[in-house]
C-alpha positions as CSV (number, residue, x, y, z in Angstrom):
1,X,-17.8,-4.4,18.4
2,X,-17.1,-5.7,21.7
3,X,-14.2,-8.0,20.9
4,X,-11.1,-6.7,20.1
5,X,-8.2,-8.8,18.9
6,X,-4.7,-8.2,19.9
7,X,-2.2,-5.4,17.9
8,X,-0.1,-7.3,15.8
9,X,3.6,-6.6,17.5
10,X,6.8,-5.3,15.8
11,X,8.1,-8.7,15.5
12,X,12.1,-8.6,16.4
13,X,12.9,-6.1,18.4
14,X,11.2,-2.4,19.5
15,X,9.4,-0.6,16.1
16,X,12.1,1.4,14.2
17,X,9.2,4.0,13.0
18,X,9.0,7.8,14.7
19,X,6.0,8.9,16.0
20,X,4.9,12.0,13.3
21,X,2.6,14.6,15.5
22,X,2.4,18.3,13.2
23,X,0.6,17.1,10.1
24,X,-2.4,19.4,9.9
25,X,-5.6,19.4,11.2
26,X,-6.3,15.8,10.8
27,X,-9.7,15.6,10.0
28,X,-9.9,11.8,9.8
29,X,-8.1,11.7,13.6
30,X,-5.6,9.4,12.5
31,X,-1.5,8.2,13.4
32,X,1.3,8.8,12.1
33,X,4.7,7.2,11.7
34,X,8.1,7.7,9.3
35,X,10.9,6.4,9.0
36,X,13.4,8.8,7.7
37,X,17.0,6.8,7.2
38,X,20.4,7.7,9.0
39,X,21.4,9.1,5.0
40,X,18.7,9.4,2.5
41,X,19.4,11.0,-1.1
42,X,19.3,14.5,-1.9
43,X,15.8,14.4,-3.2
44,X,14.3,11.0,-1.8
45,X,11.0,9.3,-3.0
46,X,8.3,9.0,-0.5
47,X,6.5,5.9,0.1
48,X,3.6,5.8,1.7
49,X,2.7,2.4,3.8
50,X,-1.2,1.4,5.3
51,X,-1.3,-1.4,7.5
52,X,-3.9,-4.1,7.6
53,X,-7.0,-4.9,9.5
54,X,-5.7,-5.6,13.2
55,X,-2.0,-4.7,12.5
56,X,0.1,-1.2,13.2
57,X,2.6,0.5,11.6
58,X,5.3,-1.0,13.4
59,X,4.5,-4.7,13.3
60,X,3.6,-3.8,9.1
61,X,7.2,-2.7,9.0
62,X,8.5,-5.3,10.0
63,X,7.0,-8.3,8.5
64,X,7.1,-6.7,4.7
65,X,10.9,-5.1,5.2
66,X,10.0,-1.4,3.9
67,X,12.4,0.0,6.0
68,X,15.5,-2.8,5.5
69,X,14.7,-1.2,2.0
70,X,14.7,2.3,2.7
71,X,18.1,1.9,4.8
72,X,19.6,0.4,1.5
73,X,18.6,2.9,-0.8
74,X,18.1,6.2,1.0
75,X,13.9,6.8,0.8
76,X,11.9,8.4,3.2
77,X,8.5,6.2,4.3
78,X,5.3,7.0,5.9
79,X,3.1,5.1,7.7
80,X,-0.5,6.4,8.6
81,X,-2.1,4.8,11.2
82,X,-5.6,4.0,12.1
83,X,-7.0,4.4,15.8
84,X,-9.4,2.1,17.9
85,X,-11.7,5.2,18.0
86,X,-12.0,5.3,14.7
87,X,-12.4,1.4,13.9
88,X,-12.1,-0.8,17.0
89,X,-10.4,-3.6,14.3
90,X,-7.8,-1.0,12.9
91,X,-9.5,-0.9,10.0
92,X,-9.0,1.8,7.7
93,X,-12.5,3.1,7.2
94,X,-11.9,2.7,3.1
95,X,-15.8,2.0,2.6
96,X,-17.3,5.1,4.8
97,X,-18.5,8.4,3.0
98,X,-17.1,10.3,5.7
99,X,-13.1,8.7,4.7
100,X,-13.1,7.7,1.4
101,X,-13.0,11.1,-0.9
102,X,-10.9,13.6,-1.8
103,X,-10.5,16.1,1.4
104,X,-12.4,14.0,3.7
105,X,-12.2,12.5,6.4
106,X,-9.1,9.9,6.5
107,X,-8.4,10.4,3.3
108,X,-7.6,14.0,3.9
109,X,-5.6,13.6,7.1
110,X,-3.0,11.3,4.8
111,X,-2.8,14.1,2.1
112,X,-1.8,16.2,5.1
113,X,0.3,13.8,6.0
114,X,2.1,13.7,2.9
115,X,2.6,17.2,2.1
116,X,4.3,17.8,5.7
117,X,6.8,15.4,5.0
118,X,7.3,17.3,1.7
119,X,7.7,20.3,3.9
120,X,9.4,19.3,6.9
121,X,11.8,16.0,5.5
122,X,12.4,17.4,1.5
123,X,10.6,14.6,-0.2
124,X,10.1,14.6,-3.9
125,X,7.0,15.5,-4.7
126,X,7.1,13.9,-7.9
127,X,8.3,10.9,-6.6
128,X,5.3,9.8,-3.9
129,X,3.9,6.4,-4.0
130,X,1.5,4.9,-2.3
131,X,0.8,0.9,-1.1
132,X,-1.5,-1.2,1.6
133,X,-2.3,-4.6,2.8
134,X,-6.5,-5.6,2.7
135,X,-8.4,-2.8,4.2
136,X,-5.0,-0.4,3.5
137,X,-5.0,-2.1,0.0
138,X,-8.4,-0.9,-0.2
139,X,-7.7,2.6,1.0
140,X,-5.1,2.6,-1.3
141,X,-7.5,2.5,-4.1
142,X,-9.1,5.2,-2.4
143,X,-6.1,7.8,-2.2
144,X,-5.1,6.9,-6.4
145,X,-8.8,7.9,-6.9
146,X,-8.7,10.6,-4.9
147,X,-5.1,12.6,-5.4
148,X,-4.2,11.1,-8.5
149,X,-1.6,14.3,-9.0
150,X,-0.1,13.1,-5.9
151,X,1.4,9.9,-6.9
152,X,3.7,8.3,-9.3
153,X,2.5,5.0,-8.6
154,X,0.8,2.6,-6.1
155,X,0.4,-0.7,-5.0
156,X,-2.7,-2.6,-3.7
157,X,-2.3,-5.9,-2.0
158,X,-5.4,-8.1,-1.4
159,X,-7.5,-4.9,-1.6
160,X,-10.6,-3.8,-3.5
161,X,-11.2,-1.4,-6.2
162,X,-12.3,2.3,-5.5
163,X,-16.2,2.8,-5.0
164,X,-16.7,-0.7,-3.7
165,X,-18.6,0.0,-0.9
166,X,-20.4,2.8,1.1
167,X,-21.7,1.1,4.2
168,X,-20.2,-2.2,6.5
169,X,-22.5,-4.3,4.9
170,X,-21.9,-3.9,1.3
171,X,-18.2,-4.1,2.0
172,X,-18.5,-7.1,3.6
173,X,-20.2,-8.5,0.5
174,X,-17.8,-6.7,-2.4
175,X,-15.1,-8.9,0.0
176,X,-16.8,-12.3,-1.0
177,X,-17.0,-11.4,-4.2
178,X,-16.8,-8.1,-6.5
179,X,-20.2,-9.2,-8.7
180,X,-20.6,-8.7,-12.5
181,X,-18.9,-5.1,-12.8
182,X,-18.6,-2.7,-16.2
183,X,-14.9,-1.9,-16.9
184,X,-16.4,1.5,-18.0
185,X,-18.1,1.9,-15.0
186,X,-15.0,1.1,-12.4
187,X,-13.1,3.6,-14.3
188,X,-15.4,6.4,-14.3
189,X,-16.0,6.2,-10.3
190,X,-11.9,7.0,-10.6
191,X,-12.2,9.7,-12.8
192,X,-15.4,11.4,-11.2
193,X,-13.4,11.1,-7.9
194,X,-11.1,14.1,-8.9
195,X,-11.1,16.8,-11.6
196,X,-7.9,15.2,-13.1
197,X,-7.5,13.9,-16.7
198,X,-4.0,12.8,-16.3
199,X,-1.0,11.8,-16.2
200,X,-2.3,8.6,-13.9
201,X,-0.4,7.3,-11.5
202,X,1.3,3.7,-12.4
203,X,-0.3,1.0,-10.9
204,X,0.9,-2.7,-9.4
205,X,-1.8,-5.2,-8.5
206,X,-1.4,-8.3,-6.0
207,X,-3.8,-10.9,-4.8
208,X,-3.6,-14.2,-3.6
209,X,-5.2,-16.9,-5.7
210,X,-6.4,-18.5,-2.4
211,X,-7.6,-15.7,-0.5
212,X,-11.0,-16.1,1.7
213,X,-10.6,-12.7,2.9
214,X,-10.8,-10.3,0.1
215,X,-11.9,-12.3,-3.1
216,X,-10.0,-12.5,-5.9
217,X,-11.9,-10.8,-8.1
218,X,-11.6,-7.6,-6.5
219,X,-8.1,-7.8,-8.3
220,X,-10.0,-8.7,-11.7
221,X,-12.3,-5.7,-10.6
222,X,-9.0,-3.6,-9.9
223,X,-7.5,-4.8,-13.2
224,X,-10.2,-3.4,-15.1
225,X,-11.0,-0.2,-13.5
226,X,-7.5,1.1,-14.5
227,X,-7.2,-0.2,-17.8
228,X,-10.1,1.7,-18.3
229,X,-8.2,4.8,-16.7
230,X,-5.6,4.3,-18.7
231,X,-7.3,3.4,-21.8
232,X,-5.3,0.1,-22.3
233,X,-6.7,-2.9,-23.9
234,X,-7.2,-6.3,-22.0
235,X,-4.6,-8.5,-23.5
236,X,-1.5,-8.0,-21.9
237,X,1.4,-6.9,-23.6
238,X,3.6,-10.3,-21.6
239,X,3.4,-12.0,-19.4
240,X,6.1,-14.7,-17.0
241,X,6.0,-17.4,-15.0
242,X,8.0,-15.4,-11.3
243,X,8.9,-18.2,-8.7
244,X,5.6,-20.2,-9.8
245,X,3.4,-16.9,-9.5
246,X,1.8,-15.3,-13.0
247,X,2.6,-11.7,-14.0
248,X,1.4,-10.0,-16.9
249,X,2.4,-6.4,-17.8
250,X,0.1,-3.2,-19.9
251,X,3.0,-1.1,-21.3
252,X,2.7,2.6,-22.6
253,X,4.1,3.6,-26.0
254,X,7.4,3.7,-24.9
255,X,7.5,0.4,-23.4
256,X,7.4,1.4,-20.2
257,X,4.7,-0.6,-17.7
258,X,1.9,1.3,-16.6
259,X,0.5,-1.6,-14.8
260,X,1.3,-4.9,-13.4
261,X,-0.7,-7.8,-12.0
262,X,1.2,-10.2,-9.8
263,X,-1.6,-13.6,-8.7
264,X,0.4,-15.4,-6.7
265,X,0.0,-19.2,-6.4
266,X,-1.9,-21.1,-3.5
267,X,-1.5,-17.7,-1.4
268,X,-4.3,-16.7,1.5
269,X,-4.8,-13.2,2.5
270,X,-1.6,-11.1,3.0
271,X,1.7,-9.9,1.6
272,X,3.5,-11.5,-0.2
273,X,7.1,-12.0,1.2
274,X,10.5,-13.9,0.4
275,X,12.1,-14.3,3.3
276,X,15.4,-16.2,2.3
277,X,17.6,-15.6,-0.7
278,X,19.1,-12.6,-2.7
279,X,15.8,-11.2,-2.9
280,X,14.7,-11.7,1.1
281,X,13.4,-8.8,3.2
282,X,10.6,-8.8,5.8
283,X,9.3,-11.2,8.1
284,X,6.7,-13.6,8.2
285,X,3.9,-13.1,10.6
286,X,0.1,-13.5,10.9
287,X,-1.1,-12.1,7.2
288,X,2.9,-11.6,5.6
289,X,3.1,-14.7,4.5
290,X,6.2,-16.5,3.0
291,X,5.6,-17.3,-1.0
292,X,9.1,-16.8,-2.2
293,X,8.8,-13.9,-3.8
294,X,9.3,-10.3,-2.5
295,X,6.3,-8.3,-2.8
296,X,8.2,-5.3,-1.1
297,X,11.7,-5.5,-3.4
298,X,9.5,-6.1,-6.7
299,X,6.9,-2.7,-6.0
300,X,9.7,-0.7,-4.7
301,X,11.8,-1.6,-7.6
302,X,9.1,-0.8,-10.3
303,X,8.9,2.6,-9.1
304,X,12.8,3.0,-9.6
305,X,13.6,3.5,-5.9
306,X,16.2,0.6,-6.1
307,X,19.6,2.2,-7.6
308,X,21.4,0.5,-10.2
309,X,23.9,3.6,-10.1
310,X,27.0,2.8,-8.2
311,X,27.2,6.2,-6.7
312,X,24.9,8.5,-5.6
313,X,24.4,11.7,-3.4
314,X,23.2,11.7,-0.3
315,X,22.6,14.6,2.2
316,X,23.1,13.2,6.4
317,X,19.8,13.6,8.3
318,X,21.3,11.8,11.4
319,X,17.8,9.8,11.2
320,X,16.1,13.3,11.8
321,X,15.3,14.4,8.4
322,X,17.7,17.7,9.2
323,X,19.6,20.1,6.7
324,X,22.8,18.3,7.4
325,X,26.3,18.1,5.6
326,X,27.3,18.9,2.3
327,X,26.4,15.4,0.0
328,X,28.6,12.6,-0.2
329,X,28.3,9.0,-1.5
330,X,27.8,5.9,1.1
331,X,29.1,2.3,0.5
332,X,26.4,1.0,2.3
333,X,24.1,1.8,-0.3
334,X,24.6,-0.9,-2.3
335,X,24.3,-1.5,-5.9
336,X,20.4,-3.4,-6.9
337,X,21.6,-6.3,-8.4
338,X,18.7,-7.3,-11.1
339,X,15.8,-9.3,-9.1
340,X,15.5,-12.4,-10.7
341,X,12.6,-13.6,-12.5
342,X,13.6,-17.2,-12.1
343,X,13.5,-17.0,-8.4
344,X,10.4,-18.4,-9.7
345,X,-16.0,8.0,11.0
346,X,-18.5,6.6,10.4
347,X,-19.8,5.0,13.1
348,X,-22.4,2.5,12.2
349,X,-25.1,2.4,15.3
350,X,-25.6,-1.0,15.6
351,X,-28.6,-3.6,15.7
352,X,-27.7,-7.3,17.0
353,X,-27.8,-8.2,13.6
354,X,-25.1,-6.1,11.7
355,X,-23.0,-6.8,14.7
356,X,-23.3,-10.5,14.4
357,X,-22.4,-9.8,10.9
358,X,-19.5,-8.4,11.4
359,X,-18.0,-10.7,14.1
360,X,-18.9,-13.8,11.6
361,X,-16.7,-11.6,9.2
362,X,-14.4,-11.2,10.8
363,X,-14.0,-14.7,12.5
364,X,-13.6,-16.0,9.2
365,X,-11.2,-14.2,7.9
366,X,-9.3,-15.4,11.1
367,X,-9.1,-11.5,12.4
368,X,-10.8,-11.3,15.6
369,X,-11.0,-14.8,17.7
């Protein structure tokens, strides 16, 4: 493709991410980027962040607030990046052969990724999530299919269900619409993606009921592929009304929620983001779009990275991730007050015609002018 639309910028100032070099071999030739906090706990979580179709790790950063987050509660984050060699539109390649299976490709290079932070920063390896916007939504799917043993949990936004696509073409059409699907069928391509048979990770689903992006049906599609994993039945065990947005909850048989589905009302393609109130953090810009309620806040504290504990231990990493001083607690980790729920390489060779595709696509979706 020819045209190339602009980087979305770090909104507010230079990007607060560090660039991340000695990951591995890097197979899938991708970025990286952390952010590890001036004091982070003794054992943090990991979260692990992919961008959007035309957007960086930086500019990600700041519009959904992952890092205001991680300053408050002392987690480390990771943000892979994709590469105009790779996918002139910043795409992660979530839909090529050569990316999108366990130890291959892109999807390998962010397993590296993760497992040097565990090495070289401390992070819990028992405590790694993973969450993306649209094509990272997507890729998303693709790293809970493919390391299910790495993560607790993860988080797709706007995205599609693992095994949607193998080519361009059929992912541009599983984005207008996922098609009739088998609930059987969407979970076996998770569990034939890995020899794993469990625990699975915990999963949050988002979508925008007014998305001309990404369909919203993939999120029906996503829905079902892991109940099926998880061998839950379709009725929901509640459901709310959150800020004018529907959520409905799948428990385990302790009452704990395996998975939750957040549609949120008259939305377009992006993340979800409050922006003012007790519950604000991020930024609105092109695709993080303002629907008063805190995508970020509500994934990060489903996976327990928000402290309700007045105290805590924290080792000093002097933003470098270093053995540093013996633990102590900070004030300026504050106490989570309860969020509210009334705040209601595949390269594909081109012919004219795929291209045109593409760039009709693309111009849709309001990604490339």
């Amino acid at each position: 493709m020819r045209a190339i639309h602009p980087i979305q910028p770090a909104a507010g100032g230079p990007s607060r991410l560090a660039d991340f070099d000695a990951f591995g071999t890097n197979p899938g030739a991708l970025s990286a980027k952390i952010y590890v906090p001036d004091q982070i706990a003794e054992k943090p979580a990991l979260v692990v962040v992919l961008h959007g179709c035309t957007q960086n790790a930086a500019g990600y950063d700041c519009g959904s607030g992952w890092s205001q987050l991680a300053d408050e509660h002392g987690f480390l984050l990771l943000f892979p990046e994709q590469r105009r060699a790779n996918n002139p539109n910043l795409c992660f390649n979530w839909f090529s052969p050569a990316d999108n299976a366990r130890d291959r490709g892109e999807a390998l290079s962010i397993r590296e990724m993760i497992m040097a932070m565990v090495d070289t920063h401390g992070a819990d390896p028992s405590r790694t999530f993973v969450t993306g916007l649209s094509a990272g939504g997507a890729m998303t799917s693709v790293m809970l299919a493919s390391y299910p043993e790495l993560f607790a949990g993860g988080a797709i936004i706007a995205g599609l269900p693992h095994g949607s696509a193998s080519n361009i073409p059929q992912a541009l059409e599983a984005m207008r619409e996922a098609g009739a699907f088998s609930t059987k069928d969407l979970g076996d391509r998770v569990r034939r993606a890995s020899n794993h048979d469990g625990p699975w990770p915990r999963i949050s689903i988002w979508h925008g009921s007014a998305d001309a992006t990404v369909s919203s049906t993939n999120a029906d599609a996503i829905l079902a592929q892991w109940l099926s994993v998880h061998g839950l039945e379709p009725a929901p065990d509640a459901s709310e009304q959150i800020a004018g947005h529907r959520r409905c909850v799948w428990n385990d048989a302790a009452g704990r929620p395996l998975i939750e589905d957040y549609r949120i009302a008259n939305m377009g393609h992006g993340t979800p983001l409050a922006t003012t109130g007790r519950d604000a953090c991020g930024m609105a810009m092109p695709h993080m779009l303002e629907a008063g309620i805190s995508s970020t806040r509500r994934i990060a504290s489903s996976w327990g990275l928000l402290e309700t504990r007045t105290e805590r231990k924290f080792a000093q990493s002097g933003g470098q991730g270093q053995e540093g001083t013996p633990t102590l607690p900070v004030a300026r980790i504050s106490r989570l007050e309860a969020l509210s729920s009334e705040a209601s390489r595949s390269t594909v060779s081109g012919t004219a015609e795929v291209e045109k595709i593409i760039h009709d696509a693309l111009r849709a979706a309001g990604l490339m002018q």
